[in-house]
C-alpha positions as CSV (number, residue, x, y, z in Angstrom):
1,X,0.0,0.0,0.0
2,X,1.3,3.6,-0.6
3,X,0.6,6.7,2.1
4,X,0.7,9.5,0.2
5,X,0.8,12.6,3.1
6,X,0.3,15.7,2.0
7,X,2.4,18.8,3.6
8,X,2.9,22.5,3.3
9,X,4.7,24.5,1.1
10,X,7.5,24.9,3.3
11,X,8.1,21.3,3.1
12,X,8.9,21.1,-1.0
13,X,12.6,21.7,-0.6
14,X,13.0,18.6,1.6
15,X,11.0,16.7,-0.3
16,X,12.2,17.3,-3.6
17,X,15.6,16.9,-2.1
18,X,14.9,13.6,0.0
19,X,13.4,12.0,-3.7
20,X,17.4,13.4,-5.0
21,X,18.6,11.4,-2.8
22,X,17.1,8.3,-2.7
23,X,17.3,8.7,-6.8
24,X,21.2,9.0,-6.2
25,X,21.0,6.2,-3.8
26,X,19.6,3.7,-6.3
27,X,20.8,5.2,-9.2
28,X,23.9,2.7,-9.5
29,X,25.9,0.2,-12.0
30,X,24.8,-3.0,-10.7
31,X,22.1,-4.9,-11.8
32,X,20.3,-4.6,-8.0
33,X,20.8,-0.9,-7.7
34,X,19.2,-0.8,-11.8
35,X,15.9,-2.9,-10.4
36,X,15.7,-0.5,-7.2
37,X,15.7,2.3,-9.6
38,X,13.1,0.4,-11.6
39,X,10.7,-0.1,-8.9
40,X,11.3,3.1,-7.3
41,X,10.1,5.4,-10.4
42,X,7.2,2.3,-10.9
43,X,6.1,3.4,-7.1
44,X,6.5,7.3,-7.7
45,X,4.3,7.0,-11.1
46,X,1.6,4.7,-9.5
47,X,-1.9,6.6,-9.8
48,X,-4.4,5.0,-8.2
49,X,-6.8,7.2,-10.0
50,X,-5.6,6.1,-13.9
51,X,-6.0,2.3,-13.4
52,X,-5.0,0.6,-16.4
53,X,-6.8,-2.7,-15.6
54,X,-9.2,-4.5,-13.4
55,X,-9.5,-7.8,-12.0
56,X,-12.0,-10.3,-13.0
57,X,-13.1,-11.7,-9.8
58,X,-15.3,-14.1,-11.8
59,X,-12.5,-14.9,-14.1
60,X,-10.2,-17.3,-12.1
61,X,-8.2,-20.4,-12.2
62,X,-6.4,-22.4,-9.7
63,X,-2.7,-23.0,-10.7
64,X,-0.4,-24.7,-8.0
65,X,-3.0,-24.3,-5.5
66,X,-3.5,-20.3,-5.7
67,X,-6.0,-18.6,-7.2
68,X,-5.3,-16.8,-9.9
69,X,-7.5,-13.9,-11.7
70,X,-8.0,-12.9,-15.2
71,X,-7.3,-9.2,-16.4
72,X,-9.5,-7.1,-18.3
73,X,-7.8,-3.3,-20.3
74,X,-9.3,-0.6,-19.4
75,X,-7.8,1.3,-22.1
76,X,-6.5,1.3,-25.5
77,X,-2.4,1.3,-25.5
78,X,0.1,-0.4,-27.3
79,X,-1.9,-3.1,-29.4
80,X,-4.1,-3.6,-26.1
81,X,-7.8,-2.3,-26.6
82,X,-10.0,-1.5,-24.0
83,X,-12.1,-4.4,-22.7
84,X,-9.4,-6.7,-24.0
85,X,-8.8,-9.9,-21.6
86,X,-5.3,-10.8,-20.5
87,X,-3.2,-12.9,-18.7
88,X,-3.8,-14.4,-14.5
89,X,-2.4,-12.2,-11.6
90,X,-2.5,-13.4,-8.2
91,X,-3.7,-10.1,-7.1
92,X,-2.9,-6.2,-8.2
93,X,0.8,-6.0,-6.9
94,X,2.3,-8.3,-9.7
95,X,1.6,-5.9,-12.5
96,X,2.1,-2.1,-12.5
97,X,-0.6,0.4,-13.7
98,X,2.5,2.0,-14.9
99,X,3.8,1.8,-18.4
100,X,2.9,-0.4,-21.0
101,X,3.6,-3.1,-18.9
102,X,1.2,-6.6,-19.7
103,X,0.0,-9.8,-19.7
104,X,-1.2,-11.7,-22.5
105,X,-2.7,-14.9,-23.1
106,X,-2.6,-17.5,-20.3
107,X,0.6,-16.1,-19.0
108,X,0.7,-15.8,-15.3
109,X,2.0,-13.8,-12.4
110,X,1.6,-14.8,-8.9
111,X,3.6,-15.3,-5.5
112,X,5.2,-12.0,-5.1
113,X,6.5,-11.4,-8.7
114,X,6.3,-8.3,-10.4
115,X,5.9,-6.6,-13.7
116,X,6.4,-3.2,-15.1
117,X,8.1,-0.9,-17.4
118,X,7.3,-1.9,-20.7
119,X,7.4,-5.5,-19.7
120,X,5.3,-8.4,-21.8
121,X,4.5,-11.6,-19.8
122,X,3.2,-13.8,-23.1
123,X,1.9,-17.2,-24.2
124,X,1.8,-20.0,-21.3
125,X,5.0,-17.9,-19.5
126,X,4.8,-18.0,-15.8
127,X,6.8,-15.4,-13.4
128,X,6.6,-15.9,-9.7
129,X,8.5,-16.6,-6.2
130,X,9.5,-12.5,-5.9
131,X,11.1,-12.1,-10.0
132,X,11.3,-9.3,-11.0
133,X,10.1,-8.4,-15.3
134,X,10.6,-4.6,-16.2
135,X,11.9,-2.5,-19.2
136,X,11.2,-3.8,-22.7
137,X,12.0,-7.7,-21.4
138,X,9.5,-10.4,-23.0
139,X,8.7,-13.5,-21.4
140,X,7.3,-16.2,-24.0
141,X,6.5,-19.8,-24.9
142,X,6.6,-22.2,-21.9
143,X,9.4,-20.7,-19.9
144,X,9.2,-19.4,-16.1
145,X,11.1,-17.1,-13.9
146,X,11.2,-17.1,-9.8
147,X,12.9,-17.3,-7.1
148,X,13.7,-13.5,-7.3
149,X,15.6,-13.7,-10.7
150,X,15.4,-10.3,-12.5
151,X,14.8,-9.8,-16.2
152,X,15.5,-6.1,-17.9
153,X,16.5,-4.4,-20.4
154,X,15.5,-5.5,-23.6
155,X,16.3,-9.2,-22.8
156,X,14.2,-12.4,-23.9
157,X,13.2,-15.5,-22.0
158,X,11.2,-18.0,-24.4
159,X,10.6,-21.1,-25.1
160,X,11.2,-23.5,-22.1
161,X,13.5,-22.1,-20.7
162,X,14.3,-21.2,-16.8
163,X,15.7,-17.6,-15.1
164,X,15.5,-18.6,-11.1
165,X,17.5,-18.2,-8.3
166,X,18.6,-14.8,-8.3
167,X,20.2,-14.8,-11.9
168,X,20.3,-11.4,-13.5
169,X,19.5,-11.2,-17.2
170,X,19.5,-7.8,-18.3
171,X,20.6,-5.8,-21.6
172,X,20.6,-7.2,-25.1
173,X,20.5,-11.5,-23.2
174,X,18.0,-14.1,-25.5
175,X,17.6,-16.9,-23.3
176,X,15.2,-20.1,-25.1
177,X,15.2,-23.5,-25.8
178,X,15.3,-25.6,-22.7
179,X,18.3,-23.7,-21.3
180,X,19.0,-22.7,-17.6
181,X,20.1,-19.3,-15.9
182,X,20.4,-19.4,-12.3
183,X,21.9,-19.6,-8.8
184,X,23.1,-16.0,-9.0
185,X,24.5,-15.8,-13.1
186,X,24.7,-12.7,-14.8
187,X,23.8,-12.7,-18.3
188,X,24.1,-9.1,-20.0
189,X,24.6,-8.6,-23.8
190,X,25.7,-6.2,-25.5
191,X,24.5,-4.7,-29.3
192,X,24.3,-5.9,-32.2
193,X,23.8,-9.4,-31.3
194,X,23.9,-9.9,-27.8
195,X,24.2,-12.7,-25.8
196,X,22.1,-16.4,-26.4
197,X,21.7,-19.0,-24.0
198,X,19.8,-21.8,-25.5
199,X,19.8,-25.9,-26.3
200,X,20.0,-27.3,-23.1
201,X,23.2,-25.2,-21.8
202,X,23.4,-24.6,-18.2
203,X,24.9,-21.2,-16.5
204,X,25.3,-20.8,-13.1
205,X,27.0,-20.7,-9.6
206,X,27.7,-17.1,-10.6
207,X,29.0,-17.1,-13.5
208,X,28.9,-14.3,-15.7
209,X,28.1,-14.6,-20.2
210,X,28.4,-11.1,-21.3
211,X,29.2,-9.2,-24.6
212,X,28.4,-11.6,-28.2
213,X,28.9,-14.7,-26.5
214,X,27.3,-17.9,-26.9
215,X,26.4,-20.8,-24.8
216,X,24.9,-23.6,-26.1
217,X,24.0,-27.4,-27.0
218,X,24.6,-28.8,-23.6
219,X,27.4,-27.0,-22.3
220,X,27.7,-26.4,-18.8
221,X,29.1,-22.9,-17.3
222,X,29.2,-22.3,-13.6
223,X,31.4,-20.9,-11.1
224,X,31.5,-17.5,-9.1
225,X,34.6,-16.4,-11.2
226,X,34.2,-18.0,-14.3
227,X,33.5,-15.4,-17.4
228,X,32.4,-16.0,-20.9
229,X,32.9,-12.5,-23.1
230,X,33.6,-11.1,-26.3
231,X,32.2,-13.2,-29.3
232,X,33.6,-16.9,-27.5
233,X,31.4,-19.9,-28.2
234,X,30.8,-22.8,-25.2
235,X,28.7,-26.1,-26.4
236,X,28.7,-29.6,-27.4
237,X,29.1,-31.1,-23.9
238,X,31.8,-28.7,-22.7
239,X,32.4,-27.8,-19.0
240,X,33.6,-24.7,-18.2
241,X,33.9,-24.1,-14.1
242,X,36.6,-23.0,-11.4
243,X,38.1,-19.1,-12.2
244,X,38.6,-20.0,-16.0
245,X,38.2,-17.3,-18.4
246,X,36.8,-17.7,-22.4
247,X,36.9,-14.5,-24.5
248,X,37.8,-13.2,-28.5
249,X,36.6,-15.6,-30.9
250,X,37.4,-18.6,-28.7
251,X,35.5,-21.8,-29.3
252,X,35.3,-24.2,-26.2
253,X,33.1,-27.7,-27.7
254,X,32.9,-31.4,-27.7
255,X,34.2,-33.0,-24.4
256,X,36.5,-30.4,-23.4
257,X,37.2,-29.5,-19.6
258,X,38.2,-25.7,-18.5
259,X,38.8,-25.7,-15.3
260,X,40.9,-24.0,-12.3
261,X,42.7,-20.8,-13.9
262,X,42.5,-21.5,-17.2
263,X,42.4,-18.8,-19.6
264,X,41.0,-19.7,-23.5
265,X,41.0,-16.2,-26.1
266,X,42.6,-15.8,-29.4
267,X,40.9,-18.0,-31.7
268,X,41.6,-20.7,-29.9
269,X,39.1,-24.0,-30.7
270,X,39.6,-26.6,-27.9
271,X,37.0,-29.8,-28.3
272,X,38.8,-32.1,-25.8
273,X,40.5,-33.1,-22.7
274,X,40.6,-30.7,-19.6
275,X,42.9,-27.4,-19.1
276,X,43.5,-25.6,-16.4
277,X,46.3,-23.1,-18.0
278,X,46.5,-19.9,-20.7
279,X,45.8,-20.9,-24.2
280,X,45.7,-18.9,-27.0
C-alpha cells in the first residue's frame, strides 16, 4: 500500500531533495541498484486514479493451489484495446498500472513477482517466487522465472526455458530453448547481437556470459569467477567451471574441460581433454 501525506509548502525543498537522494542512492551500475531504480520510479508513477486494468473476480483459475485472476484493459495502448482480456495475476501488486507493462494470453504472475516498465509476460509464461520483469524484457513460450531472478533491459526469455534463483538477465541476453540461468548468473549482452543462451546449456553458480557470446547445446558454465565475453562460443558437452576465463573468438566444444585458472581467447578452438592453464 502507498501513504501519500500531503504537507505545506514549506516542506517542498525537503521533499524534492529527500526524492534526490534516494534517486542517487539507487541510481547505481549493478544490476540490484538498476531494479531498485526500476521499482522506485514504478512506485512514484503509481496513480491510483488512472488504473489501467481490473481484476475479473469471476474470471479465475487455480494453478499450483493459488488462485489466480483474469485481467481485463481498461484502455487502448500499445496493441491492447480496451475491454481486452489478459493474462492471470495473483492479485494487483504483480503488475504495474505504470507503463505499458502486460499480460497476454494465459501467462501468469503470482507469488510475489512483479511486472512493469514496458514488460510483456506472453503465451503459457509464468513469473513468480519475488522475479522481478521490467523495461522492454519479453517472457514467452513455456518458460518461467522465480525465485527472485530479474529480467530487464531489452532481454528475452522463451521457449522453455528457466531464469531462477537470483540470476540477473539484463541488456541485449536471448535466453530459449530448454536452457538454464540461475543460482546467482549474470547474463548481459551487448549490441548488435547480444548474448544467447539456449539448447540445453546450463549457467550458473555465478558465472557471468556477457558481450556476443554464446552458450549452447549442452554446455555447462558455472562458477562464481568464471566469465564468458567477447564473441567466444561454449557447447557440445563442454564444461567450463573454477576461475577460468573464455573470450575473442574462442571456441570451447565437444568433451572439453576448462577448469581452475584457465584462460582460452585468441581463436583458440579446444574440443577435448581438460585445461587448467592460458591458451591462446
Amino acid at each position: 500500500m502507498v501513504q501519500i501525506i500531503k504537507k505545506n509548502m514549506d516542506s517542498g525543498s525537503n521533499e524534492q531533495g529527500n526524492s534526490a537522494g534516494v534517486n542517487a542512492l539507487l541510481r547505481g551500475g549493478s544490476p540490484q541498484q538498476h531494479f531498485l531504480g526500476s521499482l522506485w520510479d514504478n512506485l512514484k508513477s503509481f496513480n491510483p486514479f488512472k488504473e489501467k486494468y481490473e481484476i475479473l473476480n469471476d474470471n479465475f483459475i487455480i494453478y499450483n493451489g493459488k488462485k489466480l485472476y483474469q485481467i481485463r484493459a481498461l484502455y487502448d495502448f500499445l496493441s491492447v484495446k480496451k475491454g481486452n482480456l489478459g493474462g492471470y495475476v495473483e492479485s494487483k501488486l504483480n503488475l504495474s498500472n505504470s507503463g505499458t507493462c502486460w499480460i497476454y494470453d494465459n501467462a501468469k504472475i503470482m507469488g510475489g513477482a512483479q511486472a512493469f516498465g514496458n514488460a510483456q509476460i506472453l503465451d503459457n509464461a509464468v513469473v513468480f517466487d519475488g522475479a522481478s520483469i521490467s523495461d522492454n524484457a519479453k517472457i514467452s513460450g513455456e518458460a518461467s522465472v522465480y525465485e527472485l531472478a530479474v529480467v530487464y533491459g531489452n532481454s528475452e526469455v522463451a521457449d522453455n526455458a528457466e531464469v531462477y534463483g537470483n540470476a540477473h538477465v539484463y541488456k541485449e541476453s536471448k535466453i530459449f530453448g530448454h536452457a538454464k540461468v540461475w543460482g546467482n548468473a549474470e547474463i548481459y549482452g551487448e549490441l548488435p547481437e547480444g548474448v544467447k543462451i539456449h539448447g540445453f546449456a546450463s549457467v550458473y553458480g555465478g558465472a557471468k556470459v556477457y558481450g556476443m557470446a554464446k552458450v549452447y547445446g549442452k554446455a555447462l558454465v558455472y562458477g562464481f569467477k568464471v566469465e564468458i565475453m567477447g564473441l567466444a562460443k561454449v557447447y557440445g558437452g563442454a564444461e567450463v567451471s573454477g576461475r577460468a576465463l573464455i573470450y575473442d573468438e574462442a571456441e570451447v566444444f565437444g568433451s572439453a574441460r576448462i577448469l581452475g585458472h584457465a584462460k582460452i581467447h585468441g581463436k583458440v578452438k579446444i574440443n577435448k581433454g581438460n585445461v587448467t592453464e592460458e591458451i591462446y
